[in-house]
C-alpha atoms as a printed R data frame, in Angstrom:
    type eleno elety resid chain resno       x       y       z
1   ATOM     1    CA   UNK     A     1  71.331 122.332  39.687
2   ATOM     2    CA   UNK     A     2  72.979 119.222  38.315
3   ATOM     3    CA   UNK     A     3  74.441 118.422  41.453
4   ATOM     4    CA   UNK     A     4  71.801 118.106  43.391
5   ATOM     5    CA   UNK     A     5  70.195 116.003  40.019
6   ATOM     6    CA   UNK     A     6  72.897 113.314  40.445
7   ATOM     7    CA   UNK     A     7  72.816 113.323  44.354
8   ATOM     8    CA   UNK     A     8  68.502 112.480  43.762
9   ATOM     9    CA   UNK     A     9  69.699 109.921  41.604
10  ATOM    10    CA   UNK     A    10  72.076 108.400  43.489
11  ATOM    11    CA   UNK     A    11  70.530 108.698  47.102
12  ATOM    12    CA   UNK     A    12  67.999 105.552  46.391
13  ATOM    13    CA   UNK     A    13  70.386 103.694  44.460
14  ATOM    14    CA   UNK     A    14  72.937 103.734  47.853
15  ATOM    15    CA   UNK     A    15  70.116 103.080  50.482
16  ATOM    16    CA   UNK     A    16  68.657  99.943  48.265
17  ATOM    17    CA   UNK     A    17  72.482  98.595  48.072
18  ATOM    18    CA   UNK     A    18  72.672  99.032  51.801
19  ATOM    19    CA   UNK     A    19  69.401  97.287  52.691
20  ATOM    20    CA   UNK     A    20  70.022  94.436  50.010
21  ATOM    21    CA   UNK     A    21  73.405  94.192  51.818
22  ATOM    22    CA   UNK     A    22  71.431  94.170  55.734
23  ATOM    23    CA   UNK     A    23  68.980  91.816  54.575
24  ATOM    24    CA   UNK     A    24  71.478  89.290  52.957
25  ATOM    25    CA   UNK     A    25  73.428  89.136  56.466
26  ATOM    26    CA   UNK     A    26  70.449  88.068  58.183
27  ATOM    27    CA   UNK     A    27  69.796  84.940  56.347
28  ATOM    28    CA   UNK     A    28  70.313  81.706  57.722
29  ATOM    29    CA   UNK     A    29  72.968  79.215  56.299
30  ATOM    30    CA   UNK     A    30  72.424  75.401  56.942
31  ATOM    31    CA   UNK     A    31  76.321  73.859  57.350
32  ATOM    32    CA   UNK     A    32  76.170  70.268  57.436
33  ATOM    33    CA   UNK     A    33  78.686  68.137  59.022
34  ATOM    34    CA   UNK     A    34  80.531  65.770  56.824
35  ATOM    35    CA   UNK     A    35  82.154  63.820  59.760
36  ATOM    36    CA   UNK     A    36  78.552  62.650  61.040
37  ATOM    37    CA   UNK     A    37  77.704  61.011  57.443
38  ATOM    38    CA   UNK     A    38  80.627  58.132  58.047
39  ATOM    39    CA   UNK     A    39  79.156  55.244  59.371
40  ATOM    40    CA   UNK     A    40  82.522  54.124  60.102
41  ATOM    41    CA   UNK     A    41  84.612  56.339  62.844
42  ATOM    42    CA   UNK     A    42  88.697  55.347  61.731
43  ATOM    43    CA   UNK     A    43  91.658  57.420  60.158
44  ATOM    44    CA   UNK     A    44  90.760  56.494  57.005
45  ATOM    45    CA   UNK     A    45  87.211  58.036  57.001
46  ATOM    46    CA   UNK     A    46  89.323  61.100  58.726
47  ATOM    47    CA   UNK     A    47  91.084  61.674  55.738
48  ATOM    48    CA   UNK     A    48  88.789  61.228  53.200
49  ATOM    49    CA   UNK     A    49  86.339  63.920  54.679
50  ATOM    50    CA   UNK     A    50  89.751  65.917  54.526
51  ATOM    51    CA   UNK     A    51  90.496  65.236  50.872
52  ATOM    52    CA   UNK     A    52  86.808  65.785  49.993
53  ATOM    53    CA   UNK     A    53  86.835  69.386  51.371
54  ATOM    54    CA   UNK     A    54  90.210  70.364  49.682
55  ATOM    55    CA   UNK     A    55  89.199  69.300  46.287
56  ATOM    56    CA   UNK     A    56  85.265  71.059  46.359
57  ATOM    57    CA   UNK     A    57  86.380  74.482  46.501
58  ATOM    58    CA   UNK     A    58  89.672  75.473  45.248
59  ATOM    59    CA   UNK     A    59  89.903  79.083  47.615
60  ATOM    60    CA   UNK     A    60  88.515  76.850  50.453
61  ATOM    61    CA   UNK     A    61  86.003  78.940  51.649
62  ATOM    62    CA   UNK     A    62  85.367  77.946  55.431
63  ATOM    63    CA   UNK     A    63  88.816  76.287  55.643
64  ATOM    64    CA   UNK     A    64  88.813  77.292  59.453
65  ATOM    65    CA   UNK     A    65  85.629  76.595  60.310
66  ATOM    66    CA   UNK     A    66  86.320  73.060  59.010
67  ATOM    67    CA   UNK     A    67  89.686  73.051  60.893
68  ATOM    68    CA   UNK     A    68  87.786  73.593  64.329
69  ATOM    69    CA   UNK     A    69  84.803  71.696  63.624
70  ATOM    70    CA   UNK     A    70  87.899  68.610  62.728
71  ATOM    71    CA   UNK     A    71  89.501  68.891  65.566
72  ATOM    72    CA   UNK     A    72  86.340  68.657  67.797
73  ATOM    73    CA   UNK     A    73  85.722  65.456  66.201
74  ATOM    74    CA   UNK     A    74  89.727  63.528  67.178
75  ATOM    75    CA   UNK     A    75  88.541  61.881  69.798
76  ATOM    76    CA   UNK     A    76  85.637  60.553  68.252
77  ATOM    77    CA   UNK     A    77  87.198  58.918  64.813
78  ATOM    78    CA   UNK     A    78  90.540  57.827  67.409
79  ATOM    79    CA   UNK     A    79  93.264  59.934  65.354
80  ATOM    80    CA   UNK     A    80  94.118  62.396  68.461
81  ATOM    81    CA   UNK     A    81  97.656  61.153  69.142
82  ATOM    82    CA   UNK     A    82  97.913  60.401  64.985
83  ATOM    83    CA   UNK     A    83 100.477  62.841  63.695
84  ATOM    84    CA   UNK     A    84  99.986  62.491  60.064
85  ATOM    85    CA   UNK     A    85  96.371  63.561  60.561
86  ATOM    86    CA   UNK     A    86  97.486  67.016  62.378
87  ATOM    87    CA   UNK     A    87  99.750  67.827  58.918
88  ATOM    88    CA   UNK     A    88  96.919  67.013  56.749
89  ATOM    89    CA   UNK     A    89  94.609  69.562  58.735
90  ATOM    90    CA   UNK     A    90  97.371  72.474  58.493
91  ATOM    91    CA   UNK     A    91  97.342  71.148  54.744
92  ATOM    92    CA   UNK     A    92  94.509  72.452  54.437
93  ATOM    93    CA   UNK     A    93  95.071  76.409  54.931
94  ATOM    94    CA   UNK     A    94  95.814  78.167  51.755
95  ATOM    95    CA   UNK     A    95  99.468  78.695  50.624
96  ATOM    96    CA   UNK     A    96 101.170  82.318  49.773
97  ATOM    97    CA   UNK     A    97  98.972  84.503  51.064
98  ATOM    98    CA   UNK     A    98  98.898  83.964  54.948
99  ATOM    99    CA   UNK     A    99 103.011  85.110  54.547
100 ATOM   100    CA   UNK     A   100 103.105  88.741  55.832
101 ATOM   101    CA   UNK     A   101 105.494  90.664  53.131
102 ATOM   102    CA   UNK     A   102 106.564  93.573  55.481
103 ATOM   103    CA   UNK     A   103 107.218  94.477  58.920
104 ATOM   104    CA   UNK     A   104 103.815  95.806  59.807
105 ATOM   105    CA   UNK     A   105 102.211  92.827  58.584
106 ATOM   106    CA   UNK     A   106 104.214  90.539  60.742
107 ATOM   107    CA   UNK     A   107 104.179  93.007  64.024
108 ATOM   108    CA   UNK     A   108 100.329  93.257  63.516
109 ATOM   109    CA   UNK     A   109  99.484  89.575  63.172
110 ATOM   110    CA   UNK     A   110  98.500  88.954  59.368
111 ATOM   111    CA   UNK     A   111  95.443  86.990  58.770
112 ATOM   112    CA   UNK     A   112  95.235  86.566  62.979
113 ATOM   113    CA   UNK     A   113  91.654  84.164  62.553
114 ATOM   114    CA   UNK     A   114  94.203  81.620  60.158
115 ATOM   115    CA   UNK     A   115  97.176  81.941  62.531
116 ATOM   116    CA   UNK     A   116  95.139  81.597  66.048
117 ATOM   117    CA   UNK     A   117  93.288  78.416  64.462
118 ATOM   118    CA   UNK     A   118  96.947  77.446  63.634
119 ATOM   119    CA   UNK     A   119  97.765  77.379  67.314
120 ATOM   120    CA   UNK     A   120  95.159  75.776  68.585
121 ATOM   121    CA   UNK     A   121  96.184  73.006  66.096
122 ATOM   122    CA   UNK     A   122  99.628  73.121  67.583
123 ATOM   123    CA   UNK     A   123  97.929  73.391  71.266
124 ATOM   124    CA   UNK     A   124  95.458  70.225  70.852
125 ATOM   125    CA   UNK     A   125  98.771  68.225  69.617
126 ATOM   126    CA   UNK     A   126 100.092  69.569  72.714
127 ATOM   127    CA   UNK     A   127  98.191  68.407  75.007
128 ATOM   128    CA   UNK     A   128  98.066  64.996  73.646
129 ATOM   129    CA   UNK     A   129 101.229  64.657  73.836
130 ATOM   130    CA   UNK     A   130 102.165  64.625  69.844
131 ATOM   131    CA   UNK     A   131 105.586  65.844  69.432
132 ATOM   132    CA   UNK     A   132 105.487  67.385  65.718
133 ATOM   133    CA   UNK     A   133 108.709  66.863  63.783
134 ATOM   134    CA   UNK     A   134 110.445  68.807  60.980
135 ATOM   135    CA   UNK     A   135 107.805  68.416  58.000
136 ATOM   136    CA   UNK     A   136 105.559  69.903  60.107
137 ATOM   137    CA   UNK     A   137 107.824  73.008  60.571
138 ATOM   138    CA   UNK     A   138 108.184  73.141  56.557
139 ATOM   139    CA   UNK     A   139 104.451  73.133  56.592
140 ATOM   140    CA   UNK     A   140 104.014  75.852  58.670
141 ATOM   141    CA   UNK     A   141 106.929  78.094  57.047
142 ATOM   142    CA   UNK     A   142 105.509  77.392  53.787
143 ATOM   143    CA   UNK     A   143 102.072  78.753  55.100
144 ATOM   144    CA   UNK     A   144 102.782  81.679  57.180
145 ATOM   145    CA   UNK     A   145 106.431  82.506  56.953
146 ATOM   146    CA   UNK     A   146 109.567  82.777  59.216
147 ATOM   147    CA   UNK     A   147 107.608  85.807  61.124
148 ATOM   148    CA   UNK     A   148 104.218  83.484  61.537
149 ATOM   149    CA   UNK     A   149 103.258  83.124  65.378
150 ATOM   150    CA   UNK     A   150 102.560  79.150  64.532
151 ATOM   151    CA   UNK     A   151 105.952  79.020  63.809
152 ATOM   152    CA   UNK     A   152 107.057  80.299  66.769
153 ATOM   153    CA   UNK     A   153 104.446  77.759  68.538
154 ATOM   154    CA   UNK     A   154 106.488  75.261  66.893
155 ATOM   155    CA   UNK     A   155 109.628  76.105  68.184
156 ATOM   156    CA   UNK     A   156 108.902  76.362  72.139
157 ATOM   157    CA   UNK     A   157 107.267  72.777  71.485
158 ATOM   158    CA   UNK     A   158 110.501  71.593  70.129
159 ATOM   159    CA   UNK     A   159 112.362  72.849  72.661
160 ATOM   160    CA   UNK     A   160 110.068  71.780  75.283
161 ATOM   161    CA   UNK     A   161 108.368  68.620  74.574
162 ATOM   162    CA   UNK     A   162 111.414  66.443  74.020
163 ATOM   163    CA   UNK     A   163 112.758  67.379  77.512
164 ATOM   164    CA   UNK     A   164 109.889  65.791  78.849
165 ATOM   165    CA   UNK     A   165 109.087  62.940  76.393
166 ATOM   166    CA   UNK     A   166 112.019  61.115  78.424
167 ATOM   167    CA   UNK     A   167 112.006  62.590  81.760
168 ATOM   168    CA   UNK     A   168 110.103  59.567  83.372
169 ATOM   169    CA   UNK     A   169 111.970  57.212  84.716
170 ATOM   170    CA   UNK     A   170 109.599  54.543  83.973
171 ATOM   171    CA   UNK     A   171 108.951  53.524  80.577
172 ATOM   172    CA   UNK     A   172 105.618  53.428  78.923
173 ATOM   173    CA   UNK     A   173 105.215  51.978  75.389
174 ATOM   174    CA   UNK     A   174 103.571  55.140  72.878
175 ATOM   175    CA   UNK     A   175 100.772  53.008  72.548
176 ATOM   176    CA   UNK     A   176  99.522  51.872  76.000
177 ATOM   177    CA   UNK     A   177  98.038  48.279  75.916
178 ATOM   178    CA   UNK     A   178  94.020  47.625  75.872
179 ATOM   179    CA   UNK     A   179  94.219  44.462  78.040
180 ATOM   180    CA   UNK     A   180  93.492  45.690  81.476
181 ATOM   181    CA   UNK     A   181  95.554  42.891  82.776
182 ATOM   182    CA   UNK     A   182  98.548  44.300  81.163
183 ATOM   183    CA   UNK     A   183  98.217  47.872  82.102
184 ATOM   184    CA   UNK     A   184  97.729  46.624  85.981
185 ATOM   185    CA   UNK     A   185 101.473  44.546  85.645
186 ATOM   186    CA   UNK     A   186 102.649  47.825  83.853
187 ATOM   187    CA   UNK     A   187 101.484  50.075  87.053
188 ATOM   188    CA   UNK     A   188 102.324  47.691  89.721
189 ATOM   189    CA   UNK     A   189 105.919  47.642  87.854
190 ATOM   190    CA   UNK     A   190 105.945  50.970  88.374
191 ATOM   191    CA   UNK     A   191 104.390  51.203  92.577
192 ATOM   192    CA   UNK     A   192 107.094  48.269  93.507
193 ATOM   193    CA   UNK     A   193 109.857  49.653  91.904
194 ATOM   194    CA   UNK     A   194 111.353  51.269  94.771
195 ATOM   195    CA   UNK     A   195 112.353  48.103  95.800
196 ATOM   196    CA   UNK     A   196 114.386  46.123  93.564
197 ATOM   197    CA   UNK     A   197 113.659  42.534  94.932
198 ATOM   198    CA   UNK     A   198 110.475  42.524  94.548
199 ATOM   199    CA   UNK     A   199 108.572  39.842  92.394
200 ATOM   200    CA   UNK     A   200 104.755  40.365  90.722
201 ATOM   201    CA   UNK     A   201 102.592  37.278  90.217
202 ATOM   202    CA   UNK     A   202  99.800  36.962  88.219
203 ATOM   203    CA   UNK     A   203  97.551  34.835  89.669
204 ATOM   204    CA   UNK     A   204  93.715  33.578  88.988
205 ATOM   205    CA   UNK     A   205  91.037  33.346  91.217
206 ATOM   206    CA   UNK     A   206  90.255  30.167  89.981
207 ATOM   207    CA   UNK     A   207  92.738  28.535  92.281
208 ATOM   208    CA   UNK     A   208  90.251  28.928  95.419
209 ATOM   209    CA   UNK     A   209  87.638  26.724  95.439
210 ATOM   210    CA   UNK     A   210  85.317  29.148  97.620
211 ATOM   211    CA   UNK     A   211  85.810  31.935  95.463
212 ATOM   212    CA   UNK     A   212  83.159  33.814  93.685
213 ATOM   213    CA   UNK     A   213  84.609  36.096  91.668
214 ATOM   214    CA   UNK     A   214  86.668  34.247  88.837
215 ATOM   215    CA   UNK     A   215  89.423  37.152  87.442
216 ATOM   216    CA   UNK     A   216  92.961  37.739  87.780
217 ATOM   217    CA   UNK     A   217  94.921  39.118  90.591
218 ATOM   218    CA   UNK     A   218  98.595  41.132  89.562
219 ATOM   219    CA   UNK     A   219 100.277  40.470  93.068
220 ATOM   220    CA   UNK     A   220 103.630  42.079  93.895
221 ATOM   221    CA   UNK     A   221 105.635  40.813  97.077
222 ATOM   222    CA   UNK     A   222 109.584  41.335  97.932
223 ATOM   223    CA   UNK     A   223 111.456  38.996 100.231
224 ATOM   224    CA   UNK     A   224 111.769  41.643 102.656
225 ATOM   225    CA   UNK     A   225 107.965  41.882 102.852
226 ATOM   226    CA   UNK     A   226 107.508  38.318 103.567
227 ATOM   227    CA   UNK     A   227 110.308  38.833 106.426
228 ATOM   228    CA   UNK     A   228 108.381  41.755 107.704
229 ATOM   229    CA   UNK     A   229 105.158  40.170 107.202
230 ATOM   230    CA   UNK     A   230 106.224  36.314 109.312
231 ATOM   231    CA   UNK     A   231 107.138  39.034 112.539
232 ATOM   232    CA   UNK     A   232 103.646  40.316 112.550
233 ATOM   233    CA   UNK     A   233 102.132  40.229 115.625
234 ATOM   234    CA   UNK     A   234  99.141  37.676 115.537
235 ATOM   235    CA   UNK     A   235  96.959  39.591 118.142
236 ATOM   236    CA   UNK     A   236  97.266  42.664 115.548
237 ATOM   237    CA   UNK     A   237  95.106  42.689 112.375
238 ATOM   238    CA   UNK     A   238  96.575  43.429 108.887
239 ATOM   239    CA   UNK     A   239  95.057  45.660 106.903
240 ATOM   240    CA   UNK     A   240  93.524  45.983 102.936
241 ATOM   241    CA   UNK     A   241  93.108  49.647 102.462
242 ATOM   242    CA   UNK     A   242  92.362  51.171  98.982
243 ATOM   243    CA   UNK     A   243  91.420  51.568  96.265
244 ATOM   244    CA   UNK     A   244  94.024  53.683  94.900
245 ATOM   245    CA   UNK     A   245  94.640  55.257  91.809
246 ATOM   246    CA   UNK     A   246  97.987  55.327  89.506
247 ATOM   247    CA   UNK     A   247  97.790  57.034  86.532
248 ATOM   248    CA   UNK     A   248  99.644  55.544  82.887
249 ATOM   249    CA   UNK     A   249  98.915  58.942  80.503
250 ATOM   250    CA   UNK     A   250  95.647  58.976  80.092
251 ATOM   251    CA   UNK     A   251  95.031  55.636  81.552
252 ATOM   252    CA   UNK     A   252  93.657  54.970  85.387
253 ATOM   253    CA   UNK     A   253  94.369  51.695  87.351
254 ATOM   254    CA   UNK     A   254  93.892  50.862  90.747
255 ATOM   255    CA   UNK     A   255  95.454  49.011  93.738
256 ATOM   256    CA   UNK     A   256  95.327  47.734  96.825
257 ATOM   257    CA   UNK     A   257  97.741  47.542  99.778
258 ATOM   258    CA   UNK     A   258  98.168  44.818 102.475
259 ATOM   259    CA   UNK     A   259  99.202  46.926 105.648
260 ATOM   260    CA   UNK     A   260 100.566  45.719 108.939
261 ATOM   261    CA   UNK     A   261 101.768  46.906 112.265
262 ATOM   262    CA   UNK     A   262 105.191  48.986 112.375
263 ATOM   263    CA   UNK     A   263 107.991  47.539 114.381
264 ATOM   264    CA   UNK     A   264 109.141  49.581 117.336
265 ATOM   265    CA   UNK     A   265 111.539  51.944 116.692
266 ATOM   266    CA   UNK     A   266 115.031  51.673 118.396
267 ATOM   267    CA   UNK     A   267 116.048  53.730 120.515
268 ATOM   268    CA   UNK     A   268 120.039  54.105 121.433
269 ATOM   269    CA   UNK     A   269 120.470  56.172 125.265
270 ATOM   270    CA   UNK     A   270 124.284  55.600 125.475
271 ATOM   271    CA   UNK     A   271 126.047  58.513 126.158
272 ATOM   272    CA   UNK     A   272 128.680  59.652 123.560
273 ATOM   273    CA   UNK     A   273 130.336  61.636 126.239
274 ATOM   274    CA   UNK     A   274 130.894  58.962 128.714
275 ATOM   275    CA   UNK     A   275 134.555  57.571 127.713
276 ATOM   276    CA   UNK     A   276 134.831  55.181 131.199
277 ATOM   277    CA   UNK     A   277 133.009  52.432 129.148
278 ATOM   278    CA   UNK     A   278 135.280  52.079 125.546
279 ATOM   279    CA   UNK     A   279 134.621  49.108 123.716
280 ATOM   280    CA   UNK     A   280 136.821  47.281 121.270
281 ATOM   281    CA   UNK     A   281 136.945  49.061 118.100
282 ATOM   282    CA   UNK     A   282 135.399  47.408 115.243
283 ATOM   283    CA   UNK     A   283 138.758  47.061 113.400
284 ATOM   284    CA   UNK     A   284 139.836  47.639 109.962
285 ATOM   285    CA   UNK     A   285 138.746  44.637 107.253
286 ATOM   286    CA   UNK     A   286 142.381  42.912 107.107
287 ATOM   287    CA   UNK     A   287 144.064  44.207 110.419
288 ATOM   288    CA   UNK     A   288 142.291  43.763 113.612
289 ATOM   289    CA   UNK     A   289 139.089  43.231 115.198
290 ATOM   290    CA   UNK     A   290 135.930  42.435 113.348
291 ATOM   291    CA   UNK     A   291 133.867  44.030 110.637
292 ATOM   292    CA   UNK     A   292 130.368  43.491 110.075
293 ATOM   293    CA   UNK     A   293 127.404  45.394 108.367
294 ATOM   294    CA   UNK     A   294 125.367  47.790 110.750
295 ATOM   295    CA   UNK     A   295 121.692  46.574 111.565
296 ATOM   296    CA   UNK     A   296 118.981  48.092 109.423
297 ATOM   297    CA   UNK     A   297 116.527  49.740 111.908
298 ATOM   298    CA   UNK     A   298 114.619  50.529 109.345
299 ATOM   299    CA   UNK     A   299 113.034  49.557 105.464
300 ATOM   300    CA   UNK     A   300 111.544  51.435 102.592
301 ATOM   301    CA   UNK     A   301 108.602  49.102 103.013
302 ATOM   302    CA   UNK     A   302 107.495  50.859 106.490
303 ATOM   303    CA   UNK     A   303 105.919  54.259 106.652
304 ATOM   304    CA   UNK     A   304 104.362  56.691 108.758
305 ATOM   305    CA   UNK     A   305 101.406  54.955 108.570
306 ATOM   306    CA   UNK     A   306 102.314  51.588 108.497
307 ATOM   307    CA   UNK     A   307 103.996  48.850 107.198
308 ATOM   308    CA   UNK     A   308 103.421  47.709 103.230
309 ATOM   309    CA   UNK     A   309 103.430  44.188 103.052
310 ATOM   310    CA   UNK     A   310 102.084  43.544  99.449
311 ATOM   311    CA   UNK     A   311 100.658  45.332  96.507
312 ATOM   312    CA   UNK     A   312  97.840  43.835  93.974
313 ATOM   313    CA   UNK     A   313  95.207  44.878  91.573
314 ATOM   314    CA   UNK     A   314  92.494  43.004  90.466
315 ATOM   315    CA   UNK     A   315  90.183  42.761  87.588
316 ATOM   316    CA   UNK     A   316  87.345  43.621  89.739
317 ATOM   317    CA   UNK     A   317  88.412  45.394  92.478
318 ATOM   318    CA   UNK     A   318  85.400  43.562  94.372
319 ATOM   319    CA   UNK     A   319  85.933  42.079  98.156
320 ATOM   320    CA   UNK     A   320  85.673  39.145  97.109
321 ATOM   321    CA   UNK     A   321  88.989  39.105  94.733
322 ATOM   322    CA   UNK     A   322  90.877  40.735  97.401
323 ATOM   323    CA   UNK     A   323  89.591  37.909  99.865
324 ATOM   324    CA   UNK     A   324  90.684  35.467  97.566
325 ATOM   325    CA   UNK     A   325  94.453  37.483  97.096
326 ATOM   326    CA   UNK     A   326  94.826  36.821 100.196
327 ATOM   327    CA   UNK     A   327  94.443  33.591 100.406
328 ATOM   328    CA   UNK     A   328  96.496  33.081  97.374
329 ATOM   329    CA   UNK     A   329  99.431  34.858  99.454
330 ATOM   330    CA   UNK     A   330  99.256  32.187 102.141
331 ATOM   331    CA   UNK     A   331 100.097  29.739  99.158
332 ATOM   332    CA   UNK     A   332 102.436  31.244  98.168
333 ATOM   333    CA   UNK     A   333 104.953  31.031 100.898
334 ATOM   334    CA   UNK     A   334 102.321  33.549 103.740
335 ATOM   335    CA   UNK     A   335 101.341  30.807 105.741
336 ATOM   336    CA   UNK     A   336 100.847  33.397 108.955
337 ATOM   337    CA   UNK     A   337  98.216  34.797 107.375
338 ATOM   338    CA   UNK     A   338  96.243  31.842 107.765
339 ATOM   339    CA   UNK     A   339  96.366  32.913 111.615
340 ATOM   340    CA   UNK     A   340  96.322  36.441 111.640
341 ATOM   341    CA   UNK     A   341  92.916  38.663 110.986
342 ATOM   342    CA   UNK     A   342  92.444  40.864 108.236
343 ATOM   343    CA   UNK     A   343  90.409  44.289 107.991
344 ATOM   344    CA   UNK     A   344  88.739  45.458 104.782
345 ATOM   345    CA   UNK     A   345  88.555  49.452 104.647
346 ATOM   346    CA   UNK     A   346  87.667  50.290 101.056
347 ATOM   347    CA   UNK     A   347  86.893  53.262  99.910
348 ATOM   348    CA   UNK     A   348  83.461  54.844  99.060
349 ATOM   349    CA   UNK     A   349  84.164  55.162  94.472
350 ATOM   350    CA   UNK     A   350  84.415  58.185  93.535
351 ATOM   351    CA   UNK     A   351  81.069  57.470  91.041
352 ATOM   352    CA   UNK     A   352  77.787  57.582  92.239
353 ATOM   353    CA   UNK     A   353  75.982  54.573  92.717
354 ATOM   354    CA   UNK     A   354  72.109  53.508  92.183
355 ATOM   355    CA   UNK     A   355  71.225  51.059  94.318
356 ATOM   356    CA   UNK     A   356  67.846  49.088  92.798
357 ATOM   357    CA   UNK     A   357  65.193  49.050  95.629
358 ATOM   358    CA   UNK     A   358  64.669  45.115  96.073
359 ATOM   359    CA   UNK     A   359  61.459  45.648  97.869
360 ATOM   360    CA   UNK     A   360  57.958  46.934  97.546
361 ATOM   361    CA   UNK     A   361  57.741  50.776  98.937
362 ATOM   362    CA   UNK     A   362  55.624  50.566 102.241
363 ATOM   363    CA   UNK     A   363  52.197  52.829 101.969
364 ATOM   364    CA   UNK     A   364  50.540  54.761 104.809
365 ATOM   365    CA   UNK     A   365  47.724  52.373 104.899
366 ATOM   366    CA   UNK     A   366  49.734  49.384 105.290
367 ATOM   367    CA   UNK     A   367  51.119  51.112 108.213
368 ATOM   368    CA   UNK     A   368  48.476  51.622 109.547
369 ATOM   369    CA   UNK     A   369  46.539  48.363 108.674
370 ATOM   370    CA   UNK     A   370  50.123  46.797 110.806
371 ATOM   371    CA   UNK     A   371  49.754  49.349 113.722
């Protein structure tokens, strides 16, 4: 009889708890974002939204949230190649308690939500390149332990990453240039590098009279190029085909080639076997005979398609700049190309473009009015 007293008393008092509990999970929570409120997108205003959410709640409620909702927002403030600002975001996680304290802990993946937001952290820097260094391994030890997947993370990035920090053979500054003109003499260093004599120009438009474009024009020319280019053919056309694309990181440029004919390609029919015509043997420098160089039948300038006679980019990229590169190349020791014809193939751009109608749309009537 007094069981069944208690369980009356007790039944309401569970089923109330349980539908306080249902209804509270259904509200709706406004979160604001604190990185829209800066008027002013730098570092600076980076970290201060940082420091402003570690010091208003000391267990940092929402710490992860804030972590993704951060790292969403790199690009935007400029600080996604900024090391310093990755450490103060793993700052942020709370010390102590993320470290598993047994085996099952660590085999089972302790706190997983804290450790997977941890690697995508480590992931983002990743894939921007950021090579962490060995306060960001303290960091992470001192938030999730020697058993922590993050700090495993770390380590296959520090194995990895410097392998291929230096594995280009052409060097790039860790802060790539804003000037466009620089980045084009950076990736035409890099196109014409194949051939050690070759010498880039920078040149202005400005030096044609009939030009219409007025920018700058990186040109890049070897002396075997000009040799190549002076035994053109004149009844053959040379050719401007492009645009091209070279890619510094994250940066795009790109280029033009100047392509002419290809020479014919020799073609040797003696017989190896036939030993009733044995010429003088070449000799041995300092005994007898005579020793020269053997012919090159062939340079690293010519291709399957054709031969490269000179490399440029422009600021515009228009016709008209590549019109006037060429007539800067006959000043500058090209004068053949003041008698040989040149063909402009560019390329469609990849971008879509809207052309503005320039005339009135013809109606039905008029049509007919005309017929």
């Amino acid at each position: 009889m007094a069981g069944n007293i208690f369980r009356n008393i007790l039944r309401p008092r569970i089923s109330n708890v349980l539908f306080k509990r249902w209804e509270s999970s259904e509200k709706r929570v406004a979160i604001r974002d604190p990185f829209a409120d800066k008027p002013e997108k730098n570092k600076e205003s980076y970290l201060q939204v940082i420091k402003m959410f570690e010091g208003r709640d000391q267990r940092r409620r929402g710490h992860v949230e804030f972590i993704y909702a951060a790292l969403g927002r790199m690009k935007e403030f400029g600080v996604h190649k900024d090391l310093e600002v990755y450490k103060a975001l793993v700052e942020v996680l709370p010390k102590g308690k993320l470290i598993p304290q047994n085996i099952f802990q660590s085999e089972f993946m302790h706190y997983p939500k804290q450790q997977q937001c941890a690697v995508d952290l480590l992931e983002q820097m990743e894939n921007n390149a950021v090579m962490p260094d060995t306060e960001m391994e303290q960091i992470l030890l001192n938030t999730f332990g020697r058993r922590g997947i993050p700090l495993r993370k770390y380590w296959r990035m520090m194995y990895w990453m410097p392998k291929f920090k230096n594995l280009s053979p052409w060097y790039l500054p860790d802060k790539l240039p804003d000037d466009t003109l620089e980045l084009a003499m950076l990736a035409i260093q890099r196109i014409t590098s194949v051939d050690s004599d070759t010498k880039i120009n920078v040149w202005q438009t400005e030096e044609i009279e009939a030009s219409l474009d007025k920018t700058w024009v990186v040109s890049a020319q070897s002396s075997t190029q000009q040799v190549l280019l002076s035994e053109q053919p004149l009844e053959e056309p040379l050719v401007i085909k492009g645009p091209y694309t070279v890619y510094l990181r994250d940066q795009t440029v790109t280029y033009f080639t100047l392509l002419g004919k290809i020479r014919p390609e020799h073609h040797d029919d003696t017989d190896l076997d036939d030993v009733t015509k044995i010429g003088k043997p070449i000799g041995i420098p300092g005994y007898i005979g005579k020793t020269t160089l053997p012919s090159v039948k062939c340079t690293v300038h010519e291709q399957d398609d054709g031969t490269i006679l000179a490399v440029c980019a422009t600021g515009s990229s228009s016709r008209d700049s590549l019109l006037s590169w060429i007539r800067l190349l006959e000043k500058h020791d090209n004068p053949i190309l003041a008698r040989i014809p040149v063909i402009f193939t560019l390329i469609a751009p990849p971008k879509d473009i809207a052309i503005q109608e320039t005339q009135p749309a013809i109606q039905d009537d008029d049509i007919d009015r005309a017929g």
